[in-house]
ZADO-1210 file (C-alpha; in nm, 4 decimals, padded with zeros to 6 digits):
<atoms>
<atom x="16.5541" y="03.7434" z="08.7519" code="UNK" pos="1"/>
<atom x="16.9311" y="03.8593" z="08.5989" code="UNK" pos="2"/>
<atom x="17.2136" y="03.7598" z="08.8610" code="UNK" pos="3"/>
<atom x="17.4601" y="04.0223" z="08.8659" code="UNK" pos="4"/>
<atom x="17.7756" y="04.0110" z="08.9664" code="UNK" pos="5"/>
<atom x="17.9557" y="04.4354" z="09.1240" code="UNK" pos="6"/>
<atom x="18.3841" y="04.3410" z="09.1462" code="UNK" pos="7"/>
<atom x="18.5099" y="04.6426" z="09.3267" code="UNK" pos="8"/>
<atom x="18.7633" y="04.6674" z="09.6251" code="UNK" pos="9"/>
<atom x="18.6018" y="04.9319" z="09.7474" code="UNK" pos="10"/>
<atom x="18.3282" y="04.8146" z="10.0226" code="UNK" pos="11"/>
<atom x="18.1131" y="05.1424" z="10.0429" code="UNK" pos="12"/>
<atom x="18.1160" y="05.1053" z="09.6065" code="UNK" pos="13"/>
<atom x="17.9972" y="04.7825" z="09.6331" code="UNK" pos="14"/>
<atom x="17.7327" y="04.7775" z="09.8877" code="UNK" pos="15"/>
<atom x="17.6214" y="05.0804" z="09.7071" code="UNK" pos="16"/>
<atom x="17.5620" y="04.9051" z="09.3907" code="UNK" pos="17"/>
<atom x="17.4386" y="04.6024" z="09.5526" code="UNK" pos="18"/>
<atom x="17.1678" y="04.7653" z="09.7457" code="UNK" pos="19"/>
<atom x="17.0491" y="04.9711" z="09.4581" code="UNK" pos="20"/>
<atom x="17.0753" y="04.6666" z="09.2078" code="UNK" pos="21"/>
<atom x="16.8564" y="04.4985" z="09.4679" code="UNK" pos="22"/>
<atom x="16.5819" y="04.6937" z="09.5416" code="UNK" pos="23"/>
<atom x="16.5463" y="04.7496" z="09.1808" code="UNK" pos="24"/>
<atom x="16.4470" y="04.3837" z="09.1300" code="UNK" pos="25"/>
<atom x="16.7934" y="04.2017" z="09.0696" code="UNK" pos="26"/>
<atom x="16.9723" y="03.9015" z="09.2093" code="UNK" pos="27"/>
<atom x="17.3135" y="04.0346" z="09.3215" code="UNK" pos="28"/>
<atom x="17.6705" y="03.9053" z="09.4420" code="UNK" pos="29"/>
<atom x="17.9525" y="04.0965" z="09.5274" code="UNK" pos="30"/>
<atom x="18.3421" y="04.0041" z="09.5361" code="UNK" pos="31"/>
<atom x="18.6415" y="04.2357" z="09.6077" code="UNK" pos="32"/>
<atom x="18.8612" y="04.1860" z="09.3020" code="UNK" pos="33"/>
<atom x="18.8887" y="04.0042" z="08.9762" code="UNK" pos="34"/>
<atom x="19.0650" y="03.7136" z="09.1176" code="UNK" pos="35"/>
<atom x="18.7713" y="03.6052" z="09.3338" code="UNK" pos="36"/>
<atom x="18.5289" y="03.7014" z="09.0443" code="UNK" pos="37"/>
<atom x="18.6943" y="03.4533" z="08.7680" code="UNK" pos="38"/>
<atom x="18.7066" y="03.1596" z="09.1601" code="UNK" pos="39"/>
<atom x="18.3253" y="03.2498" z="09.1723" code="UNK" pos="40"/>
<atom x="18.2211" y="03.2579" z="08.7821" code="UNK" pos="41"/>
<atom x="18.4050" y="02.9280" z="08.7343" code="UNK" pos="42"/>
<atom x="18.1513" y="02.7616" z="08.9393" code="UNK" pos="43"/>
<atom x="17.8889" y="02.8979" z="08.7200" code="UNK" pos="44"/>
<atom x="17.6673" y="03.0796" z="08.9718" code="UNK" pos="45"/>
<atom x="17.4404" y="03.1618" z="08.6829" code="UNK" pos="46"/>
<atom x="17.5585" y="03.5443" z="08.6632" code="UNK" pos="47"/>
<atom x="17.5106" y="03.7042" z="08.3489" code="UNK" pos="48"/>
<atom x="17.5826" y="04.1122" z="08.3636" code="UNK" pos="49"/>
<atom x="17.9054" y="04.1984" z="08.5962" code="UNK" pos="50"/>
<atom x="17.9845" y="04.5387" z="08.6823" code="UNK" pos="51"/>
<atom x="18.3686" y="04.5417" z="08.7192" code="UNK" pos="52"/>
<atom x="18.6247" y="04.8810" z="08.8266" code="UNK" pos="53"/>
<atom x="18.8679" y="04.8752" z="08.5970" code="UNK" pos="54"/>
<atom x="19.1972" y="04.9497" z="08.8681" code="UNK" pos="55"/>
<atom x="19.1623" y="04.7233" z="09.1702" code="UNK" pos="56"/>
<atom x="19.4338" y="04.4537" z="09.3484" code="UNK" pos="57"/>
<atom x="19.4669" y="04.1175" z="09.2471" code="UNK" pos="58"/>
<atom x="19.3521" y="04.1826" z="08.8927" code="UNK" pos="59"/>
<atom x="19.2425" y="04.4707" z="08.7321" code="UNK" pos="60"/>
<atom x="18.8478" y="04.5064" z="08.5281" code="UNK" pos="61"/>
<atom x="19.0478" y="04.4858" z="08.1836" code="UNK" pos="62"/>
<atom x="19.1948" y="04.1279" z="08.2898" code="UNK" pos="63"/>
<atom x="18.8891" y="03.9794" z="08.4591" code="UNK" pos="64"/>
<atom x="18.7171" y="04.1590" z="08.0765" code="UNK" pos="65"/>
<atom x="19.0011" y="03.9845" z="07.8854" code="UNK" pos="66"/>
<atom x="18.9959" y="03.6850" z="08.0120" code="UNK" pos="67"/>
<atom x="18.6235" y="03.5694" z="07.9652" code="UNK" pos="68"/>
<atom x="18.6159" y="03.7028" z="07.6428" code="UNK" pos="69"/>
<atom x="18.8720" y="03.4435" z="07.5589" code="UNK" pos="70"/>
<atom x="18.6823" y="03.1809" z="07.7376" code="UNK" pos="71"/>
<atom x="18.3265" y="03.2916" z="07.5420" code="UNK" pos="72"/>
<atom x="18.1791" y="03.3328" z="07.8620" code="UNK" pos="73"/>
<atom x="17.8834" y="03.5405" z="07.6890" code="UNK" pos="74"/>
<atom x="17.8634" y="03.7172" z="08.0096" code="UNK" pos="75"/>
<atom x="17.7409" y="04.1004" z="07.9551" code="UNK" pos="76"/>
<atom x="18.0230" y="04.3336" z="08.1016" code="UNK" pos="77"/>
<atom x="17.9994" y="04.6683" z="08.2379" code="UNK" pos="78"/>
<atom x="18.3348" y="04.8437" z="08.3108" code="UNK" pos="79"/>
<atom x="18.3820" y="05.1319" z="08.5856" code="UNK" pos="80"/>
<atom x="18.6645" y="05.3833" z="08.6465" code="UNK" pos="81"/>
<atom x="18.6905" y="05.7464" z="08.7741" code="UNK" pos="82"/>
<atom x="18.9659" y="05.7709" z="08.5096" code="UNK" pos="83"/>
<atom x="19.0363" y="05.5504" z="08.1790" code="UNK" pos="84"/>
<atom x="19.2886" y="05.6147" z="07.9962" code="UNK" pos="85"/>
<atom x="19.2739" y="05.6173" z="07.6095" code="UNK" pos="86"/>
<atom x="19.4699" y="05.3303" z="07.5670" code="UNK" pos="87"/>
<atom x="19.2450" y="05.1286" z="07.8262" code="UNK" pos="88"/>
<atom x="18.9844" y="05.2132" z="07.6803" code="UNK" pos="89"/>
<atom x="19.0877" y="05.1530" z="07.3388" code="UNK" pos="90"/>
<atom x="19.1448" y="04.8120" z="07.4773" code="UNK" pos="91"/>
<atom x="18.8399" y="04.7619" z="07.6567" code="UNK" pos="92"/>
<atom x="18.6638" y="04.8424" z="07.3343" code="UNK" pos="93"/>
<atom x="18.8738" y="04.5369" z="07.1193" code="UNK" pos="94"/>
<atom x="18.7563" y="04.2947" z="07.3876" code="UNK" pos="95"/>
<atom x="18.4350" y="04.3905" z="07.3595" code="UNK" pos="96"/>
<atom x="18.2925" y="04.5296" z="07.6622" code="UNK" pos="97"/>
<atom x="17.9464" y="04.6166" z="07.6456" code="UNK" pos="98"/>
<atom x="17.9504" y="04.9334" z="07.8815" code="UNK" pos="99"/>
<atom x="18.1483" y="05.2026" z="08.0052" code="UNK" pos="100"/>
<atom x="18.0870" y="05.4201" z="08.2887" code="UNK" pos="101"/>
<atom x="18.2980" y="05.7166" z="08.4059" code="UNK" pos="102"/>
<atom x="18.2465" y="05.7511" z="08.8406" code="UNK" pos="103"/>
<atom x="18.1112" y="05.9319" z="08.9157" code="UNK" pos="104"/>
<atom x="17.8314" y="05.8313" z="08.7643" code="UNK" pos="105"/>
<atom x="17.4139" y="05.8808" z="08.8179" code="UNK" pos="106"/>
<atom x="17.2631" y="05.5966" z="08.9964" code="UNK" pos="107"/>
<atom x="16.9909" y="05.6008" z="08.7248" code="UNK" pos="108"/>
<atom x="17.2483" y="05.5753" z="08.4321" code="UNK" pos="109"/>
<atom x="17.3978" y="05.2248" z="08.5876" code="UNK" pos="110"/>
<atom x="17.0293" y="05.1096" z="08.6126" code="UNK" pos="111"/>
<atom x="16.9409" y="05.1865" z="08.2344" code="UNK" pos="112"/>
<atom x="17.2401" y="05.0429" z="08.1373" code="UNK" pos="113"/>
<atom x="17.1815" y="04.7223" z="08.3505" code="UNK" pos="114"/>
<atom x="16.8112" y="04.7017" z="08.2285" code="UNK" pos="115"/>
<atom x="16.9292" y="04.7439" z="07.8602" code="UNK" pos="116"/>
<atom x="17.1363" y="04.4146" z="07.8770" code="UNK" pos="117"/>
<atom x="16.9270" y="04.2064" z="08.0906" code="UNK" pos="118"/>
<atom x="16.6666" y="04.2838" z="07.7698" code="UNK" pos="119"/>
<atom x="16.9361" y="04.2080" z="07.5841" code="UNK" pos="120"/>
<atom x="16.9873" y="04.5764" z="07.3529" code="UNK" pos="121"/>
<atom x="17.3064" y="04.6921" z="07.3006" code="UNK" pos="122"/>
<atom x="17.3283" y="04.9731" z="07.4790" code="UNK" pos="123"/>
<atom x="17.5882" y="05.1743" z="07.3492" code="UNK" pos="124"/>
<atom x="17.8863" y="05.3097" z="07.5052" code="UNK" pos="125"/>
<atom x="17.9210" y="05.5918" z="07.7304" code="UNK" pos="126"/>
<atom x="18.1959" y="05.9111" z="07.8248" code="UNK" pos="127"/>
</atoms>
């Protein structure tokens, strides 16, 4: 089954995510900023979609983004905010994330968007 990997500092977010990701059939881990994401990734847990916020301490969703694109992780990367800014997202776009999501956002709209990549479709980019 697809190991994915929800970085948000907020603890209601990510137990959110994690317990819908769950029941819907997928492996997940969860980590409180991008710092602890790159500590966990670089032990190669075997994750291969992460769900990222884009503002959070200790490194934002653009640098965690940024920073295994450089490395060719090949990791599938969803990115999260409740507001992007055009620049961000302009960004975001030139290191290739493969999903955007404006919170709020529907429950089922995060699962179609997870179930597109772990099939491996592009799925497009969103708001």
């Amino acid at each position: 089954m697809t190991k994915v990997l929800v970085v948000d500092d907020d603890q209601e977010s990510r137990d959110l995510l994690s317990e819908v990701l769950t029941s819907n059939g997928y492996t997940v881990g969860v980590v409180e900023n991008a710092e602890a994401a790159r500590a966990l990734l670089d032990r190669d847990e075997g994750y291969r979609i992460i769900i990222a916020d884009l503002r959070m301490p200790k490194g934002s969703g653009l640098e965690l983004l940024e920073g295994l694109r450089q490395r060719k992780s090949g990791h599938e990367i969803i990115l999260m905010s409740s507001f992007m800014s055009g620049a961000e997202r302009e960004l975001a776009l030139d290191l290739g994330v493969d999903a955007l999501l404006e919170k709020p956002f529907q429950l089922s709209e995060l699962l179609e968007v997870v179930a597109g990549l772990a099939k491996g479709k592009s799925v497009g980019i969103s708001s």
